[in-house]
C-alpha positions as CSV (number, residue, x, y, z in Angstrom):
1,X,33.6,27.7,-74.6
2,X,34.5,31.1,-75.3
3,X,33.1,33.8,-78.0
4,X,36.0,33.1,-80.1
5,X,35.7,29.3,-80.4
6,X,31.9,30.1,-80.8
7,X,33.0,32.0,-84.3
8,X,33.2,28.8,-86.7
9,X,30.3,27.1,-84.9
10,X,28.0,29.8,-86.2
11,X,28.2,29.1,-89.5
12,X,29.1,25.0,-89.0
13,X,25.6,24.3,-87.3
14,X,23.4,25.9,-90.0
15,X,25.9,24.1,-92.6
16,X,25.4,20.8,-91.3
17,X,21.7,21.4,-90.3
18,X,21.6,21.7,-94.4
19,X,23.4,18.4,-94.8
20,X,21.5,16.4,-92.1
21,X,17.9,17.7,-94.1
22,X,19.3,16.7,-97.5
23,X,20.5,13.5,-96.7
24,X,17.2,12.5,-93.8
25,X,14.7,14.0,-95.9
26,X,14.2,11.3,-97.9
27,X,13.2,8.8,-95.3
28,X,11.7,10.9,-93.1
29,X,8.0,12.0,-93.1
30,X,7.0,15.7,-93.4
31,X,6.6,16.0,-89.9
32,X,10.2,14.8,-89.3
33,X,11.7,17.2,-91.3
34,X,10.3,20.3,-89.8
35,X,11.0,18.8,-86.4
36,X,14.8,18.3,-87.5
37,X,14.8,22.0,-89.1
38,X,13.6,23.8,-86.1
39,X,16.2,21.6,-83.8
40,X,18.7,22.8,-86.5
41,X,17.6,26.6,-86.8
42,X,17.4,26.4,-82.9
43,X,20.5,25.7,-82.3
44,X,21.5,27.6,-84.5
45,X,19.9,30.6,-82.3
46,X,22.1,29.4,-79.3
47,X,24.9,29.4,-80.3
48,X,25.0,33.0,-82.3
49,X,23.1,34.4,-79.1
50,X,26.1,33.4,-76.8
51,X,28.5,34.3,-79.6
52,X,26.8,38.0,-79.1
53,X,26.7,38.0,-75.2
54,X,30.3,36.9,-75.7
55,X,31.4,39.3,-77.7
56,X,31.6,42.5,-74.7
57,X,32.0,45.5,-76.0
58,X,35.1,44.4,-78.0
59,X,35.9,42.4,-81.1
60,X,36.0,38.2,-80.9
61,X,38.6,37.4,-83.3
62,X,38.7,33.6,-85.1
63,X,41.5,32.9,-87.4
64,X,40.5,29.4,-89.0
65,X,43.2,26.5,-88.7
66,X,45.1,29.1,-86.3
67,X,46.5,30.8,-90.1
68,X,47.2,34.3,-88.1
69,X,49.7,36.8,-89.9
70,X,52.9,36.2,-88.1
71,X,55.1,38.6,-87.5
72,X,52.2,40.9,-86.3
73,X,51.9,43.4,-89.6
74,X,52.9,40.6,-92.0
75,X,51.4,39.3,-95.0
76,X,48.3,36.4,-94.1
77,X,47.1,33.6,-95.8
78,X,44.1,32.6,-93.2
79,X,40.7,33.0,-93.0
80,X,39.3,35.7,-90.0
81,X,36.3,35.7,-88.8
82,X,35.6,39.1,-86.5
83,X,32.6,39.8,-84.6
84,X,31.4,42.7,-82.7
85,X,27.7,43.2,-81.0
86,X,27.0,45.0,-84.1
87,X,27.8,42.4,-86.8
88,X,26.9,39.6,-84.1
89,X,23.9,41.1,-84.0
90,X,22.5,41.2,-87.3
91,X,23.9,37.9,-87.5
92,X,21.6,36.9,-84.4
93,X,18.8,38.8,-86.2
94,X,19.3,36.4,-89.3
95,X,19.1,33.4,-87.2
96,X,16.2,34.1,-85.3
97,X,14.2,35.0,-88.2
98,X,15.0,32.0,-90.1
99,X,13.8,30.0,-87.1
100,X,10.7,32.1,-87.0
101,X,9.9,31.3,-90.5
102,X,10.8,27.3,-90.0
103,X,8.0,27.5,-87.6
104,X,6.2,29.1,-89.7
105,X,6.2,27.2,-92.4
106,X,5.5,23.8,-90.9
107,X,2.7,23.1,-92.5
108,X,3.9,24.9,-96.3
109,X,4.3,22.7,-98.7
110,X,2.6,19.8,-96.7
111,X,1.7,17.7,-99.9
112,X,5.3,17.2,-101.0
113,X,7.2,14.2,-99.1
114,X,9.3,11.5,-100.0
115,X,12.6,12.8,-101.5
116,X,11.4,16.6,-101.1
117,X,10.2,16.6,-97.6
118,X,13.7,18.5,-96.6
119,X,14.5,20.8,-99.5
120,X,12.4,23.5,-98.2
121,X,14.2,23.6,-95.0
122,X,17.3,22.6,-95.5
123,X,17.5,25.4,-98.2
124,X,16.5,28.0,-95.4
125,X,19.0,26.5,-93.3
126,X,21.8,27.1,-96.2
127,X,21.0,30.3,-96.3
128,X,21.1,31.3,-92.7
129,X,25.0,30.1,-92.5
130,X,25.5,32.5,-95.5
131,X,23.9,35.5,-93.9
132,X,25.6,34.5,-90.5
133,X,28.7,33.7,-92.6
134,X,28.6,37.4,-93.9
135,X,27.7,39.2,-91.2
136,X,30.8,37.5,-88.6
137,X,33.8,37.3,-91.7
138,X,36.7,39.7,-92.0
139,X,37.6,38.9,-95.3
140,X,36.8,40.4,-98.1
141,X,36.8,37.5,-100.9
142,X,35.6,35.2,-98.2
143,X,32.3,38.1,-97.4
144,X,31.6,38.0,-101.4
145,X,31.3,34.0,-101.7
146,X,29.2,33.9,-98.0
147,X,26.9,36.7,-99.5
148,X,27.1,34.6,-103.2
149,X,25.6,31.4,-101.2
150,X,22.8,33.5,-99.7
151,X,22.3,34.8,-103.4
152,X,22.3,31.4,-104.7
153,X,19.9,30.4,-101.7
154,X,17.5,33.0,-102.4
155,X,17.1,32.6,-105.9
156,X,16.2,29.0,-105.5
157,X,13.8,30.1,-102.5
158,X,12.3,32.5,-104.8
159,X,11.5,30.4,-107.7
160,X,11.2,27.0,-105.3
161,X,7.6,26.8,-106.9
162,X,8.6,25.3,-110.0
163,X,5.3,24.3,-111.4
164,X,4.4,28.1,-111.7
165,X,5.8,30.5,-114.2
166,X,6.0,33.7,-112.4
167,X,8.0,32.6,-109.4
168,X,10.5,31.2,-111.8
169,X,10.1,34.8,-113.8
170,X,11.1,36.6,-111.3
171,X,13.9,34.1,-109.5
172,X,15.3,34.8,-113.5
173,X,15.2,38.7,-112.8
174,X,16.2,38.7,-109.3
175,X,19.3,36.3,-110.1
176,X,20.0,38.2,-113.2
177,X,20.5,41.5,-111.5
178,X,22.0,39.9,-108.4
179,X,24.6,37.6,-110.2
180,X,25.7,41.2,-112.1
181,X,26.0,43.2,-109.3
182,X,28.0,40.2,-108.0
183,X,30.4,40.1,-110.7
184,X,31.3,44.3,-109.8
185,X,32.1,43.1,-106.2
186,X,34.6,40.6,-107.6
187,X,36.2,42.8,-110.3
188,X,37.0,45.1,-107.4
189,X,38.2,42.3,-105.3
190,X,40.6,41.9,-108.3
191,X,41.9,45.4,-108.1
192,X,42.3,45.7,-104.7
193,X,44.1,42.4,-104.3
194,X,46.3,43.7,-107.2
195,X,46.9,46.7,-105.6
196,X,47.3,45.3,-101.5
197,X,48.0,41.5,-102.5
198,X,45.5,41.3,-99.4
199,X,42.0,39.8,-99.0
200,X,41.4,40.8,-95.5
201,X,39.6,44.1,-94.7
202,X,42.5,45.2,-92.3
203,X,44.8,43.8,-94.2
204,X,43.6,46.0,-97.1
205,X,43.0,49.2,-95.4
206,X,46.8,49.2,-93.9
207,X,48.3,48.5,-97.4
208,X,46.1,51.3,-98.7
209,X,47.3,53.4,-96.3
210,X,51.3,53.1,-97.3
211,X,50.4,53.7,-100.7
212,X,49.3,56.9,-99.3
213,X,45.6,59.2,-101.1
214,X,43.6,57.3,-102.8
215,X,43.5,57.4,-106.4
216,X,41.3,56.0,-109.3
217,X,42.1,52.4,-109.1
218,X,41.1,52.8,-104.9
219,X,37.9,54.2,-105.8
220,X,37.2,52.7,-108.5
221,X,37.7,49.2,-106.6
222,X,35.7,50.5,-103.8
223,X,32.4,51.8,-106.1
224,X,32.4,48.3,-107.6
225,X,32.5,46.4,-104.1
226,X,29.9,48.2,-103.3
227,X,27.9,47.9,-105.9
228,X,27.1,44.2,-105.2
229,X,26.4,45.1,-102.1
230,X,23.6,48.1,-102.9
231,X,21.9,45.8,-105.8
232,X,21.3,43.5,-102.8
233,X,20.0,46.0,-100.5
234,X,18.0,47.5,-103.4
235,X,19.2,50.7,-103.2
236,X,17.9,53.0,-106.4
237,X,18.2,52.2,-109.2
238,X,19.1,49.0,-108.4
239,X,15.8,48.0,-106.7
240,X,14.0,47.2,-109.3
241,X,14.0,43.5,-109.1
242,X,13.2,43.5,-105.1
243,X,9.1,44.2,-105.8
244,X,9.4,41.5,-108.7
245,X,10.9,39.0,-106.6
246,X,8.8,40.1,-103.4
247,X,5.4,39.2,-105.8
248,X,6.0,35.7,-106.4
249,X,8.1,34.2,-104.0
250,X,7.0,32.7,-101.4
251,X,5.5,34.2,-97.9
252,X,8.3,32.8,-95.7
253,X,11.0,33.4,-98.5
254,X,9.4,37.3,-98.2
255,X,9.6,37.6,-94.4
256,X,13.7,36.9,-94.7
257,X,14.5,38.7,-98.3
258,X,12.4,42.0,-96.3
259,X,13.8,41.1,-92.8
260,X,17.3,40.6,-93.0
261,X,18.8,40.0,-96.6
262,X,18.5,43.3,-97.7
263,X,19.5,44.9,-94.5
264,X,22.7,42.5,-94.8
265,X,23.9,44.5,-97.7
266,X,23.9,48.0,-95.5
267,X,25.2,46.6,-93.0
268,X,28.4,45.1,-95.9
269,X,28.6,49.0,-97.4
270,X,29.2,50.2,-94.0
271,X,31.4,47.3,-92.7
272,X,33.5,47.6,-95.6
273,X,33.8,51.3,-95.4
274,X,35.0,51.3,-91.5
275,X,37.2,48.5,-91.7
276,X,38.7,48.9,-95.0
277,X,38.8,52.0,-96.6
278,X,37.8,54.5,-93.4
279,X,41.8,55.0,-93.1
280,X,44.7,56.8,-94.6
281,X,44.8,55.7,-98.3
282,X,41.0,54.9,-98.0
283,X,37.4,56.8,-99.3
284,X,37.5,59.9,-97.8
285,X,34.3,60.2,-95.2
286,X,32.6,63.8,-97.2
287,X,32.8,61.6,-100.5
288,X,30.4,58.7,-98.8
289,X,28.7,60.9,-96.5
290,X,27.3,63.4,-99.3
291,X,26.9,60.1,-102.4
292,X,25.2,57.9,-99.7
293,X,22.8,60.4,-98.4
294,X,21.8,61.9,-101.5
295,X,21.2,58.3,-103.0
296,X,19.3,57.3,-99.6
297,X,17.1,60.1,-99.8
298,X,16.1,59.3,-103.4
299,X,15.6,55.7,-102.1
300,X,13.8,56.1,-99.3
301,X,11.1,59.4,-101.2
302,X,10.5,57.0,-104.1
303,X,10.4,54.0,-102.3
304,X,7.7,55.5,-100.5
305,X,5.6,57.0,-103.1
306,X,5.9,53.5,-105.3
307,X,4.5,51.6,-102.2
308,X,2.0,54.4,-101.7
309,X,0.5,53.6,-105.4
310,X,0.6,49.4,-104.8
311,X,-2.9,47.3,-104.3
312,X,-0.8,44.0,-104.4
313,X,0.0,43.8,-101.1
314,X,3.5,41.9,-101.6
315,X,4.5,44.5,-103.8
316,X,3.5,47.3,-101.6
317,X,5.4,45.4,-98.2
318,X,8.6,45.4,-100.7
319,X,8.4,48.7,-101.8
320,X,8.3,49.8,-97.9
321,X,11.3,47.6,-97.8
322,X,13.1,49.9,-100.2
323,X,12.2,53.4,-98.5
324,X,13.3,52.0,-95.4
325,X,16.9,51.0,-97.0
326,X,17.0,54.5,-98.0
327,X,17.0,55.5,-94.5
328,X,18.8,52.9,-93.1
329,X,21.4,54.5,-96.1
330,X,20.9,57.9,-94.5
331,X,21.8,56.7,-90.8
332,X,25.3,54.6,-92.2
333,X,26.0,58.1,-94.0
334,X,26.1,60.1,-90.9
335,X,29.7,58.1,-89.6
336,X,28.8,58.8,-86.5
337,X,28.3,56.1,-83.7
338,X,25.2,57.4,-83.3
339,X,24.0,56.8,-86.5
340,X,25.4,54.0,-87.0
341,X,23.5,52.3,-83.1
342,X,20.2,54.3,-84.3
343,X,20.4,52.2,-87.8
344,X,21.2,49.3,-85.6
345,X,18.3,49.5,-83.7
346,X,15.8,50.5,-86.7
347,X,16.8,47.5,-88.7
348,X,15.9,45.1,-86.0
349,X,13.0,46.7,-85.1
350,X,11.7,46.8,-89.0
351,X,12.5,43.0,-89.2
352,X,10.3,42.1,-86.4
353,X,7.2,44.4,-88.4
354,X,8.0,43.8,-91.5
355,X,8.7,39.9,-91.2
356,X,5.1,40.0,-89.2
357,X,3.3,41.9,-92.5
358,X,4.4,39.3,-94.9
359,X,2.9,36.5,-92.0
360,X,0.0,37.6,-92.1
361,X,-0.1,38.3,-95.9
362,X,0.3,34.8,-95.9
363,X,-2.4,34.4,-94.0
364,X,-4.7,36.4,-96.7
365,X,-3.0,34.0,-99.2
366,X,-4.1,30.8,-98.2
367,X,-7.5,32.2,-96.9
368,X,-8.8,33.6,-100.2
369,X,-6.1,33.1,-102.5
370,X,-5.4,36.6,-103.2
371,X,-3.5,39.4,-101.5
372,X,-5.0,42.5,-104.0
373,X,-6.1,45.0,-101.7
374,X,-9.1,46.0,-103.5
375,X,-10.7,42.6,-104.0
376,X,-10.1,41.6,-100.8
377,X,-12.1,44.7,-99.5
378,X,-13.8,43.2,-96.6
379,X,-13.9,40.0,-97.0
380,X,-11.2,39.1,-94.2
381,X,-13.1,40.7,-91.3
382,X,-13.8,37.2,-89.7
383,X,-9.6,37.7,-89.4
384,X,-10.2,39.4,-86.3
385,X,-6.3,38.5,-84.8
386,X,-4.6,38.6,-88.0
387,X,-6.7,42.3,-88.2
388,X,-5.4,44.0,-85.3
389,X,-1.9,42.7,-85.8
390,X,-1.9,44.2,-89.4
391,X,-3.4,47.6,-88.0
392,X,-0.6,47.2,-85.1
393,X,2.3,46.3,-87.9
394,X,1.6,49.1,-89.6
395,X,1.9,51.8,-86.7
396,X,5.0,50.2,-86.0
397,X,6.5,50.4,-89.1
398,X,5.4,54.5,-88.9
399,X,7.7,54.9,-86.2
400,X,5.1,54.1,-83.4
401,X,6.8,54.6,-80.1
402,X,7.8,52.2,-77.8
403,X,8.6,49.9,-80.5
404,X,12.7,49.4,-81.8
405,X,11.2,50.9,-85.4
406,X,10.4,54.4,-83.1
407,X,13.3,53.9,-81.3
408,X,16.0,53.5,-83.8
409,X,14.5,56.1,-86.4
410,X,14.6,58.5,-83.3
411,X,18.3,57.9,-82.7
412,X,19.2,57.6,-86.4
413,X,17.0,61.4,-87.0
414,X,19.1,62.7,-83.9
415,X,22.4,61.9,-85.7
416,X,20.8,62.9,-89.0
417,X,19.8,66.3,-87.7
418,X,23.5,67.0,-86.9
419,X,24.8,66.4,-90.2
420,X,22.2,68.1,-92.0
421,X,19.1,70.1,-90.5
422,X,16.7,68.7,-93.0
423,X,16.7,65.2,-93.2
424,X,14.5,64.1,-90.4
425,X,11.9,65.6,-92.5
426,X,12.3,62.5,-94.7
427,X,12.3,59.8,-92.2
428,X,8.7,61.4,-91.3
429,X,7.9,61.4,-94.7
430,X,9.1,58.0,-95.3
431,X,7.9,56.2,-92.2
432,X,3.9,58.4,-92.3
433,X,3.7,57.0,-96.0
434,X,4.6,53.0,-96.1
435,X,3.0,53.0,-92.5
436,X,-0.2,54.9,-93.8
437,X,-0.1,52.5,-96.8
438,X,0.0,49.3,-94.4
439,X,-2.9,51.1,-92.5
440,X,-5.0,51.5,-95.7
441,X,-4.9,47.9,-96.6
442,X,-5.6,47.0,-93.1
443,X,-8.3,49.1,-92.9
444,X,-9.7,47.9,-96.4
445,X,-9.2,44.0,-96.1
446,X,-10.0,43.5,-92.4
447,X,-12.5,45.8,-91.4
448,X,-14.2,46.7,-94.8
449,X,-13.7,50.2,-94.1
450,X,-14.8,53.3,-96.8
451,X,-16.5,52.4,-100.8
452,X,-14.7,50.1,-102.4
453,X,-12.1,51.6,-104.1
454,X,-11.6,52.1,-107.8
455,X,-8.8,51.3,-110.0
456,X,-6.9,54.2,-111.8
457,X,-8.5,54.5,-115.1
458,X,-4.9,56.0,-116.7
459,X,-2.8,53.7,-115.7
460,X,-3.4,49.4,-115.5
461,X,-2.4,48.1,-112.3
462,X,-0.8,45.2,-111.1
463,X,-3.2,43.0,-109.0
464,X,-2.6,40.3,-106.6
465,X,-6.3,38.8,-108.0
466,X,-5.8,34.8,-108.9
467,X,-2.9,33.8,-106.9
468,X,-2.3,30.5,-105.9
469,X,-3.1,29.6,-102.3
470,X,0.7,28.4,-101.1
471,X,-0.8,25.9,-98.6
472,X,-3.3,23.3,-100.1
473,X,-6.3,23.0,-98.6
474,X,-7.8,26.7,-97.6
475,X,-11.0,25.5,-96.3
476,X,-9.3,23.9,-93.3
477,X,-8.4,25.7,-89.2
478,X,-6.1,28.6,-89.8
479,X,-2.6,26.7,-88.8
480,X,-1.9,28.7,-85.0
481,X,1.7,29.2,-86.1
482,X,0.4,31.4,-88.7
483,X,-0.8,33.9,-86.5
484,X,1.6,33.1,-83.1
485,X,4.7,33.7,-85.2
486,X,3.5,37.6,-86.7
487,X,2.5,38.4,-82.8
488,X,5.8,36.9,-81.6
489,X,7.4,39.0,-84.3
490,X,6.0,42.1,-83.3
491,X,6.7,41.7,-79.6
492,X,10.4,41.0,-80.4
493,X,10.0,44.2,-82.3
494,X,8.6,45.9,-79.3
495,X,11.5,44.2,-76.4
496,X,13.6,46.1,-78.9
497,X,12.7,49.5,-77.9
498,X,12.1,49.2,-74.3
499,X,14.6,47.2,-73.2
500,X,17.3,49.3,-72.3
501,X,20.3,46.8,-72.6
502,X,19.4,46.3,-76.1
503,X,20.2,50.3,-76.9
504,X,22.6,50.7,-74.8
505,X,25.0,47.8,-75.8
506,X,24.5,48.4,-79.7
507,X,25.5,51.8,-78.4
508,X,28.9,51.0,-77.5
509,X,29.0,48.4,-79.9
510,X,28.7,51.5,-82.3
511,X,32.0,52.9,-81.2
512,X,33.8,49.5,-81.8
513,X,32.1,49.1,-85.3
514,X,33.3,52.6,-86.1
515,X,36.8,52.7,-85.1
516,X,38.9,51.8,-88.3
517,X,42.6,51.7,-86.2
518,X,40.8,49.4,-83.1
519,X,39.7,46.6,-85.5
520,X,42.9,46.6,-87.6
521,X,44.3,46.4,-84.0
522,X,42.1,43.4,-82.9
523,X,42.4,41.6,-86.2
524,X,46.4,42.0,-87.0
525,X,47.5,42.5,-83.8
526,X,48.7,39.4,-81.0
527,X,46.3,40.8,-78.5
528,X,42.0,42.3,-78.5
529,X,42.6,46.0,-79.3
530,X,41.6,48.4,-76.1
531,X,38.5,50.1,-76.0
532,X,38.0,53.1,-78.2
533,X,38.4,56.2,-76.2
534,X,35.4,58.1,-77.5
535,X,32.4,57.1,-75.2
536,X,29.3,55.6,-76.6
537,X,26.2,57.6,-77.9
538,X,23.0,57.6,-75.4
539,X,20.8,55.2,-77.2
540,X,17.4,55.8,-74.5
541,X,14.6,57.4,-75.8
542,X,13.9,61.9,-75.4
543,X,11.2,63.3,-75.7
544,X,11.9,64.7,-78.8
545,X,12.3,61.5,-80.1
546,X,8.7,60.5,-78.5
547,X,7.4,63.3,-80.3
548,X,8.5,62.8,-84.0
549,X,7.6,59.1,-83.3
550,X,3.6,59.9,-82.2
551,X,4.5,62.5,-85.3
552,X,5.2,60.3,-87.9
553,X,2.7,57.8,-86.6
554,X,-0.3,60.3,-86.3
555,X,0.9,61.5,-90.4
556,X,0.1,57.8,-91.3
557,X,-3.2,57.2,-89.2
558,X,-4.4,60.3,-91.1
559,X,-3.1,59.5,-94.4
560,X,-4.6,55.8,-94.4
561,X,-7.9,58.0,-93.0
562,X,-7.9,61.0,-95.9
563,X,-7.7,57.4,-98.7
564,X,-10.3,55.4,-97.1
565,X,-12.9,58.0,-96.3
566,X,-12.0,61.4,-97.9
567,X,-12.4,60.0,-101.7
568,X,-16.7,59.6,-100.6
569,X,-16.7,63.3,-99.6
570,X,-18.6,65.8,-101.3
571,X,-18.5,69.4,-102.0
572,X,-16.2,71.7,-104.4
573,X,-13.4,71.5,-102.2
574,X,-13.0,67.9,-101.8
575,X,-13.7,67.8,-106.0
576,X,-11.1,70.2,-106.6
577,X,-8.6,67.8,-104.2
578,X,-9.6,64.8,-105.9
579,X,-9.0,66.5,-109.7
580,X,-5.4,68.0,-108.1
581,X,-4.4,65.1,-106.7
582,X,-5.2,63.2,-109.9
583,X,-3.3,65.5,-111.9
584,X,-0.1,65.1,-109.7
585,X,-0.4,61.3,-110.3
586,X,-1.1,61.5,-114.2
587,X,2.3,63.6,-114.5
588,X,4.8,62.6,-111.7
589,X,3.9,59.2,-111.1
590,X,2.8,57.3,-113.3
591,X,5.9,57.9,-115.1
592,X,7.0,56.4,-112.4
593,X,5.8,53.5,-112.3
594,X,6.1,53.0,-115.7
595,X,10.4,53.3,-115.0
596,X,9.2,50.0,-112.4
597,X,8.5,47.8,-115.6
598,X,9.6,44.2,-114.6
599,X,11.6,43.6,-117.7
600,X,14.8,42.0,-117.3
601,X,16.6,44.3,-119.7
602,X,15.5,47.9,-118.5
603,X,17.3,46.2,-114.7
604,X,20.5,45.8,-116.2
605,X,20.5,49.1,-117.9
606,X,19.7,50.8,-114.4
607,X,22.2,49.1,-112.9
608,X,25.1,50.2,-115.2
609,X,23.5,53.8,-115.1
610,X,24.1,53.3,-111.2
611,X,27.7,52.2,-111.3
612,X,28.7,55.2,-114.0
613,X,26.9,57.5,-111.6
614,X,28.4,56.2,-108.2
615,X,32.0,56.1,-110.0
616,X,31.5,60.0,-111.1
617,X,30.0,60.8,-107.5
618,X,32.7,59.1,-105.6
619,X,35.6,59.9,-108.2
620,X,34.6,64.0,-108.2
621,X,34.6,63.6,-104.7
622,X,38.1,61.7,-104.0
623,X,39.6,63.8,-106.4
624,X,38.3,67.0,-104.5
625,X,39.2,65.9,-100.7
């Protein structure tokens, strides 16, 4: 069976896996259910893994009931589904993870059976066929109602707790904000249709282009597209319902939101971008290379200095989740092929560490029913496994090298560098201070190191005190899966730096992604489109990358040190340190935080300040090309 015929398999399997749970799980027992899920989310695995070996270094085309324009440049009715190694791969990403956290969670929710046994997992299942769904379509209306179902999916995941206020608090936030940002995407769906009478992205970008320059109804159609896609990836300012969300839902529902939804919505800005509106008649590339960076810096600066300030460790984990968007903003803005491999690279790299930190919160959480960084000073240094990973999860987030994270923030500060000299300054900056913040809580909860710390008497903090273990019965063996799945995690995370094949074919994957004219080829055209001329980016690791890797990672080591030890130091210089440093925090950021205040309302106003201010960013800049 070939790649193409592969295409509609990938999001069938997960689909019917769904069904089959729904349907089964109310005759068979607990036990039966996960075994069912993890056949399911296995296969699922399988078959999106060939789908990506498939693929080559070209573009596997699918046009559903055989509904291909005919003559070649005509108008099309049908459904295209398009993958690359690129979008087959973050689709592969999605898959693996979810069967990661199906494992994971075989023994969550153990007390519920009879009709419920399957909900759990057959709502993970429904929402890997809409992140696979999103990642392999071609169509634009067809890409909003795949990334609609994973919405739907993850609001339900979120608040699946029902007999608990706060997760339903923040599933009401979270789908708020979501289902808003989703109404943008479909308004510019509207005016793009009206413009092109076209749903598909090549489709689209070869109408734009005999209409000729873009003008106001383009951009504007293009800024609200968008727009659905940046609430999801929590892009400032609409992030604030990610940390929200993050707090109460639960630890496997984390490990995917942090591992792969979020990074779904990048990946959508930029796959829109090159297959739509890269062309004639399109964006043009200074207008979303100058709005993206300068919005990714901002993401990634105050994501960093939010998680920085966090003793709830969820909320901390999430706000690392938005700095890293910020850079994973930064690499898309380059529009380089090297940018665009090195962001490749860093996302799957950060799932593997990421989705491992919120394990083995998890594990916190159904130790000692907290995951408050202060309270638990200490008390989890009979953790000894669960310990080292955490230590080790953090490094890798900083950028430690060999690990995909170092490797993919060294490629993405390479093409970075070229496009302006100063931003790999902020993917040290981002990477020293979420990794140091993971270090600090590692060093705190297992190994009891420094005083105790004390809460900021300005400002009242949010806690993770008095949670509710998510897996009844705390007092029995730590489940193995709990700890197997973070380590498994983290050595995925590590194949993807030091396997060469990895970098190299996202490499030249990068060149297909990014060639606007090859996938209008591929997708319109009778045949696959040839092989873009420019060669692919070296995606191996240089020693300069090795350096600002060890860099960024040594920054965090001795950040997580100077707030473990360096508050106990005496003498006038460490005084006058602690008084400055107080100061700074009193006047820049707890102003801040105060901005982050969990209230529905103050979300939706952001996210309207965000659309005015991408539309006047985007519109100055169209108008000026």
């Amino acid at each position: 069976m070939g790649p193409d015929a592969l295409l509609p398999l990938a999001v069938a399997v997960p689909l019917l896996g769904a069904v089959l749970l729904a349907v089964c799980g109310r005759w068979l027992p607990r036990l039966g259910c996960d075994v069912l899920a993890t056949v399911c989310a296995a296969a699922e695995v399988v078959v999106v893994a060939a789908l990506w070996a498939g693929a080559g270094d070209g573009l596997s085309i699918a046009w559903l009931g055989g509904w291909r324009p005919r003559p070649p440049g005509g108008h099309g009715v049908g459904i295209v589904l398009a993958a690359d190694r690129v979008g087959g791969g973050i689709a592969l990403l999605a898959a693996v993870l979810v069967l990661a956290v199906v494992v994971y969670s075989w023994r969550y929710y153990a007390e519920q059976g009879g009709d419920h046994a399957g909900n759990f997992p057959a709502l993970l299942l429904l929402f890997d066929a809409g992140m696979c769904g999103f990642a392999l379509t071609g169509d634009l209306f067809d890409a909003f109602v795949f990334f609609e179902l994973m919405g739907v999916v993850a609001y339900a995941l979120t608040g699946y707790r029902i007999e608990d206020p706060r997760p339903l608090q923040g599933a009401l936030t979270f789908g708020l904000v979501n289902s808003l940002g989703a109404y943008t995407s479909l308004m510019g769906i509207g005016l793009l249709y009206a413009r092109t009478g076209e749903l598909g992205f090549a489709a689209i970008g070869r109408e734009l282009a005999r209409h000729g320059g873009p003008d106001a109804l383009v951009v504007c159609g293009f800024v609200l597209v968008v727009t659905g896609l940046l609430v999801k990836a929590a892009m400032i300012p609409f992030h604030l319902w990610l940390p929200d969300a993050h707090a109460v839902a639960p630890t496997p529902v984390c490990m995917l939101l942090s591992g792969v939804m979020v990074e779904l919505g990048v990946y959508g800005v930029a796959r829109v971008y090159w297959a739509v509106f890269a062309g004639p008649g399109g964006v043009p590339p200074h207008a979303l290379r100058y709005t993206l960076t300068a919005f990714g810096v901002l993401t990634a600066l105050v994501g960093a200095v939010m998680c920085w300030q966090q003793r709830h460790l969820k909320r901390l984990l999430a706000f690392s989740t938005v700095s890293h968007v910020g850079l994973f903003l930064v690499g898309v803005a380059t529009l380089t092929p090297l940018g665009t491999a090195g962001t490749a690279v860093y996302v799957a790299g950060h799932a593997g560490a990421k989705a491992a930190l919120f394990g083995l919160t998890g594990v916190l959480l159904d130790r000692y029913g907290s995951v408050d960084e202060h309270g638990l000073h200490g008390r989890a240094r009979q953790l000894v496994l669960p310990g080292v990973l955490f230590l080790l999860a953090g490094l890798v987030l900083a950028g430690l090298p060999p690990f995909g994270t170092g490797l993919g923030k060294a490629l993405a500060e390479d093409a970075a560098a070229h496009w302006l000299g100063w931003l790999p300054a902020v993917y040290l900056v981002a990477s020293a201070v979420t990794g140091g913040a993971v270090l600090r809580a590692a060093l705190r909860v297992f190994h009891g190191a420094g005083a105790p710390p004390a809460s900021h008497p300005w400002e009242p903090e949010t806690s993770g005190e008095g949670e509710e273990p998510e897996i009844r019965g705390p007092r029995r063996v730590l489940p193995v899966m709990m700890v197997a799945v973070p380590a498994l995690l983290l050595l995925g995370s590590l194949a993807v730096g030091t396997v060469p094949a990895v970098g190299a074919c996202l490499a030249r994957s990068a060149t297909v992604f990014t060639d606007h004219a090859g996938y209008a080829a591929a997708t319109l055209g009778p045949a696959r489109a040839p092989a873009p001329a420019e060669p692919p980016p070296a995606a191996g690791w240089t020693p300069e990358g090795v350096l600002l890797g060890l860099l960024s990672t040594g920054a965090a080591a001795a950040l997580a040190a100077a707030a473990v030890w360096g508050p106990g130091a005496s003498g006038a210089l460490a005084r006058r340190a602690r008084a400055a440093a107080g100061a700074v925090t009193r006047t820049a950021v707890v102003p801040l935080r105060r901005l982050h205040s969990g209230l529905p309302g103050d979300s939706v106003a952001w996210l309207a300040v965000g659309v005015a201010v991408l539309l006047v960013a985007f519109g100055a800049q169209a108008g000026g090309g």
